[in-house]
C-alpha positions as CSV (number, residue, x, y, z in Angstrom):
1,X,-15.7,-44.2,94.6
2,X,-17.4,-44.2,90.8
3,X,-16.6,-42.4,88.4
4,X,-19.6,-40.4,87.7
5,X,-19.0,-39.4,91.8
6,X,-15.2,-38.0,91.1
7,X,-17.0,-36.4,88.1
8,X,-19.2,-34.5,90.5
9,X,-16.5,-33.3,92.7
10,X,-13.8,-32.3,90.2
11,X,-17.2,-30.6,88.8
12,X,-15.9,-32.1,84.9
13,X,-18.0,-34.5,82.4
14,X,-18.2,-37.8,83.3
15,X,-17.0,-39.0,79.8
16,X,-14.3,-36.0,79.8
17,X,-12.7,-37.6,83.1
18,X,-13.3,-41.3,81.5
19,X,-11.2,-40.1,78.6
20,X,-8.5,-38.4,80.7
21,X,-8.7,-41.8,83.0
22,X,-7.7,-43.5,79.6
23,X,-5.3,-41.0,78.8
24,X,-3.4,-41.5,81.6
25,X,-2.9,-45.3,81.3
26,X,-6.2,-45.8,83.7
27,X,-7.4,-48.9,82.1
28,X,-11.2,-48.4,80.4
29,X,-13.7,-47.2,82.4
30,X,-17.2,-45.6,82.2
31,X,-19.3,-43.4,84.8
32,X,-20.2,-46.3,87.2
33,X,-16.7,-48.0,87.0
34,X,-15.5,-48.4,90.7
35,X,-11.9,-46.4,91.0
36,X,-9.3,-47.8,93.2
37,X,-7.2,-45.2,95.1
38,X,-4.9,-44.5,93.5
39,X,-6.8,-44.6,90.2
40,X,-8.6,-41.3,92.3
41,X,-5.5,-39.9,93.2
42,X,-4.0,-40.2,89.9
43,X,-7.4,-38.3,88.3
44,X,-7.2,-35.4,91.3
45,X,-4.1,-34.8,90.6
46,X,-3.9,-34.7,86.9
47,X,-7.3,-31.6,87.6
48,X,-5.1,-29.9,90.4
49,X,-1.8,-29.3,89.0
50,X,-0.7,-26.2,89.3
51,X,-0.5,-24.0,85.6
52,X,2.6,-23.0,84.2
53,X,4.2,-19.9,85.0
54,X,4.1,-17.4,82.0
55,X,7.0,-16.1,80.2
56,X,9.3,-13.5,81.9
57,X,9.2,-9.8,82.2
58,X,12.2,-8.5,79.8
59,X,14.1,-6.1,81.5
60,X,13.1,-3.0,80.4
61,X,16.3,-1.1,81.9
62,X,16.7,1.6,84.5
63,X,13.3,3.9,84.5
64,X,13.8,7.4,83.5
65,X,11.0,10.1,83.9
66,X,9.9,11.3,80.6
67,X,11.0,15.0,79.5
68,X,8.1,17.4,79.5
69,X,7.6,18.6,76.0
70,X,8.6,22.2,75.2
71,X,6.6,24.9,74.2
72,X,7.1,26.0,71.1
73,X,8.3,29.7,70.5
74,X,5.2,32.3,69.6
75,X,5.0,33.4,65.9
76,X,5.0,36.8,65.6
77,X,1.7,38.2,64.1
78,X,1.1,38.6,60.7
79,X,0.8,42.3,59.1
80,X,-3.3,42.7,58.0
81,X,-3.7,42.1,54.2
82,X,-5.4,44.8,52.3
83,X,-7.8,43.6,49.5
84,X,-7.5,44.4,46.1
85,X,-10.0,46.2,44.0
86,X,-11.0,42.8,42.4
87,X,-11.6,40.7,45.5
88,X,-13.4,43.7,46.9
89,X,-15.8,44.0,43.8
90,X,-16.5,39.9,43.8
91,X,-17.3,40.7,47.7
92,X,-20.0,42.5,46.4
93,X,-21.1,40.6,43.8
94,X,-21.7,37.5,46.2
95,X,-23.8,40.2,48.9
96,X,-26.0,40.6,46.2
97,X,-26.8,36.9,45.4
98,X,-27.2,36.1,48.8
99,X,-29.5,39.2,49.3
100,X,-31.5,37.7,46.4
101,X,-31.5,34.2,47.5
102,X,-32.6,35.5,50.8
103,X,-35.7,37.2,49.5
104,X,-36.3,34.2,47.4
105,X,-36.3,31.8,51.0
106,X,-38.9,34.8,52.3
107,X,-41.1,34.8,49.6
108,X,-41.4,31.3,50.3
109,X,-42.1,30.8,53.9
110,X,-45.0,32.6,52.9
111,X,-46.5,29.4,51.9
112,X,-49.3,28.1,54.4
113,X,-48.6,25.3,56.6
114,X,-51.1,22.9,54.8
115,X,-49.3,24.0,51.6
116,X,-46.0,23.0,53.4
117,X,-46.9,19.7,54.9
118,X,-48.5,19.0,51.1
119,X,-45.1,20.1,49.8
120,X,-43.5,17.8,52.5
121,X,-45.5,14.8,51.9
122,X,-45.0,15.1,48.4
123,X,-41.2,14.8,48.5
124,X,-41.1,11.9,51.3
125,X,-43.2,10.0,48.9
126,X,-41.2,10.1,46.2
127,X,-37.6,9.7,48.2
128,X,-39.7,6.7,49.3
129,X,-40.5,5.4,45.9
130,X,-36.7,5.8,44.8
131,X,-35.4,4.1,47.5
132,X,-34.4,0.4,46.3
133,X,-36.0,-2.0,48.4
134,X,-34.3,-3.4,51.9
135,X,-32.2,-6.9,51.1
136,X,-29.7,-9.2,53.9
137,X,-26.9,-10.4,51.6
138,X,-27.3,-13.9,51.6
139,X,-23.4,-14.5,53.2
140,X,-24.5,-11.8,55.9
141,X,-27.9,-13.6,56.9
142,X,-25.6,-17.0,57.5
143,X,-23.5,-15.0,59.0
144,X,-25.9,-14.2,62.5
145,X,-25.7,-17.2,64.4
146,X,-25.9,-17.5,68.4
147,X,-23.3,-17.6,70.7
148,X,-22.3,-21.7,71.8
149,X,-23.3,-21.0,75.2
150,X,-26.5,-19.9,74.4
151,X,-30.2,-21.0,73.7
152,X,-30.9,-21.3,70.4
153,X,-35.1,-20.7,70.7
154,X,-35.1,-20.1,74.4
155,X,-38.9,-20.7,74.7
156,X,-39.2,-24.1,72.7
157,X,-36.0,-25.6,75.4
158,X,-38.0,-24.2,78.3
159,X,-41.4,-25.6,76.8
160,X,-40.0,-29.2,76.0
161,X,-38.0,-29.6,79.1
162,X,-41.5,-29.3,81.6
163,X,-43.1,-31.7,78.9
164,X,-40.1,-34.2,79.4
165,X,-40.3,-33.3,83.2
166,X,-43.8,-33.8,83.4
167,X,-43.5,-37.2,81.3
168,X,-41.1,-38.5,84.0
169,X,-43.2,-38.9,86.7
170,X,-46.1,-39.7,85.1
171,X,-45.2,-43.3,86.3
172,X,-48.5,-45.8,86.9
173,X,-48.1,-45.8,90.7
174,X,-46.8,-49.5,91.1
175,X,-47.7,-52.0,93.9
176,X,-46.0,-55.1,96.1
177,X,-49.2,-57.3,95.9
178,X,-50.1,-55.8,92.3
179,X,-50.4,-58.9,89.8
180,X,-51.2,-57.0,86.3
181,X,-48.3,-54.9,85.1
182,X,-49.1,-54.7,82.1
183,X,-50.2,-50.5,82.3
184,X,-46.7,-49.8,83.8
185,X,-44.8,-51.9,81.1
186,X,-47.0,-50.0,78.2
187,X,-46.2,-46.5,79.9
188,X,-42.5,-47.6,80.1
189,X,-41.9,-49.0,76.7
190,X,-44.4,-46.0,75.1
191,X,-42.5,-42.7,76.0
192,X,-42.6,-41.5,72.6
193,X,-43.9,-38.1,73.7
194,X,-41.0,-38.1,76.2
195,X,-38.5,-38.6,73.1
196,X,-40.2,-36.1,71.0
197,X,-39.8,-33.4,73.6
198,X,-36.2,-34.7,74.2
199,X,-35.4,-34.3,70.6
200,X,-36.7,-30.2,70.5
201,X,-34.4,-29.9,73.5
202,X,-31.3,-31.1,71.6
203,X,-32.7,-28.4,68.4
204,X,-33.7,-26.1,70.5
205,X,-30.9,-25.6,73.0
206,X,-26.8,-24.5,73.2
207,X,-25.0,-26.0,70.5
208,X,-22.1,-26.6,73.6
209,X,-25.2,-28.9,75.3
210,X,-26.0,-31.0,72.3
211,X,-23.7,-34.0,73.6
212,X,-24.9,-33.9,77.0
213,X,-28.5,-33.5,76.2
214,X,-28.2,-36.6,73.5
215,X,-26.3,-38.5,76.1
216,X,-28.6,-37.9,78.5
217,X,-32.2,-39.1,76.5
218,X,-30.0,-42.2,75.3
219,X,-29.1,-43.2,79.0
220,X,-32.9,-42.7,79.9
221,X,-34.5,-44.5,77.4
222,X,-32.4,-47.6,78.0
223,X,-33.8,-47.5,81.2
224,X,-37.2,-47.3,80.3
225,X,-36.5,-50.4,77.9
226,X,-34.9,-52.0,81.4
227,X,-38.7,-51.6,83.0
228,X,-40.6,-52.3,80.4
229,X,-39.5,-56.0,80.1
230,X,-38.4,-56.6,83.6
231,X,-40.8,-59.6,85.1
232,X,-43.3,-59.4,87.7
233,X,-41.1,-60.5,90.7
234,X,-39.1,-58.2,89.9
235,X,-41.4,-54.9,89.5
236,X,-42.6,-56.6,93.1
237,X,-39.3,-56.0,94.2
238,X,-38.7,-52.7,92.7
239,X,-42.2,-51.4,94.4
240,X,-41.3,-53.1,97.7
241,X,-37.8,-50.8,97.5
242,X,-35.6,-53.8,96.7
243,X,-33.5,-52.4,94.6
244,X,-32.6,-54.4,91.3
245,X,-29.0,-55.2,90.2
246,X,-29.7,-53.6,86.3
247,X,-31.6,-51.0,87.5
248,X,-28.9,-49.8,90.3
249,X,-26.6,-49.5,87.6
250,X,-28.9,-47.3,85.3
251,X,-30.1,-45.3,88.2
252,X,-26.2,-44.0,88.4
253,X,-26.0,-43.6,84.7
254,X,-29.0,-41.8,84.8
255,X,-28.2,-39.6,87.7
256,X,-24.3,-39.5,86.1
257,X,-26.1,-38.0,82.5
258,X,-28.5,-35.5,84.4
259,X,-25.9,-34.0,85.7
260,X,-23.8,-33.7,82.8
261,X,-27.2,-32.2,81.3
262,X,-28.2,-30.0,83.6
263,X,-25.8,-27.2,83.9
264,X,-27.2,-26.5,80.0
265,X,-30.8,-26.4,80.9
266,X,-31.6,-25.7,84.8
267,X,-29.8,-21.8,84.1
268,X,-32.1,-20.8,81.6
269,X,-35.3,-22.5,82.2
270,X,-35.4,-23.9,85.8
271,X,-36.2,-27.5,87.7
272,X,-38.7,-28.3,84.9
């Protein structure tokens, strides 16, 4: 079994379980190393163990059933006050004031209702011209940022990754008995368009993806620099299905990166 394959089932990174491989005194290897048994075994078991148990439950003593709180003892009621002269003559000094403000309010909803929406207007305009104008502090606008997990511009990820999908298989179709490969080795070594749309994917999408994304253009575009100077016999080959020992090798770092990639990508904007 590779690497990349025990990746796959323990459902981890490919260059997280080559680091744990190292960590545990593994020996160097990368996503198509070959692992021996017990290097497997050794991996499994280090992703299976089982967690630690927490900290124990104190003893909180025997349980006791809480006493219900008592009610507390009526106050008896309070003898009525009588008002003095004074309070009762600043009684009616306030009934007059408010008799006089509320003729004053009557007077005025006398006004028409094109005098009132005038009035209205009026004093919305100028709350509106007093108002300082609307500012982000500059610590609060660098402040807003998107969660890890996230998209950062949703729409450019989605739009790059069907440009990069699109610019895969827009292989030259390649033959056995072809002699001129000179179209397939231009497309191959050309895939500028493919990077470009590559690099908005890193920008454009989670800030958790970034590695696998990077890792995953990187692996890709060594293998387009595999094809684009491979010979003749050998693109024979490759079109006949004879599979080449370099290329084999990229094909599972390829397929090894995609699937680091994917689960950062395929969620949000599909198969591309």
């Amino acid at each position: 079994m590779q690497l990349y394959q025990l990746a796959m089932e323990l459902d981890e990174r490919s260059p997280d379980v080559a680091e744990r491989a190292e960590a545990l005194g593994l020996g160097s290897v990368g996503p198509t190393s070959d692992l021996t048994p017990e290097q497997v075994a050794t991996l499994r078991a280090s992703y299976h163990k089982g967690e630690p148990a927490g900290p124990p439950i104190p003893d909180m003593g025997p349980f006791t059933r809480p006493t219900e709180p008592q009610e507390p003892a009526a106050k008896p009621p309070k003898a009525p006050r009588t008002a003095s002269p004074r309070a009762r003559k600043a009684v009616a000094v306030a009934a007059a004031v408010i008799g006089l403000g509320g003729a004053v309010a009557f007077f005025a909803m006398q006004a028409t209702p094109a005098e009132e929406r005038q009035r209205q207007l009026s004093e919305d305009l100028a709350a509106w011209n007093a108002a300082p104008p609307a500012t982000v502090a500059p610590d609060v606008e660098a402040a807003v940022t998107y969660p890890s997990n996230v998209p950062r511009d949703l729409e450019t990820l989605c739009t790059n990754w069907s440009k990069a999908a699109e610019e895969e298989r827009s292989s030259p179709p390649i033959e056995r008995s072809q002699r001129d490969f000179t179209e397939f080795r231009a497309w191959a070594a050309d895939r500028s368009a493919w990077g470009d749309a590559m690099a908005e994917m890193i920008h454009a999408g989670p800030s958790d993806g970034v590695p696998d994304i990077t890792d995953y253009r990187n692996v890709r575009a060594r293998y387009y620099g595999i094809l684009s100077q491979a010979s003749d016999a050998d693109l024979r080959a490759l079109a006949d299905g004879i599979g080449l020992h370099d290329l084999e090798d990229y094909d599972r770092d390829v397929a090894a990166a995609r699937h680091d990639m994917d689960p950062y990508v395929l969620p949000h904007c599909g198969g591309g």
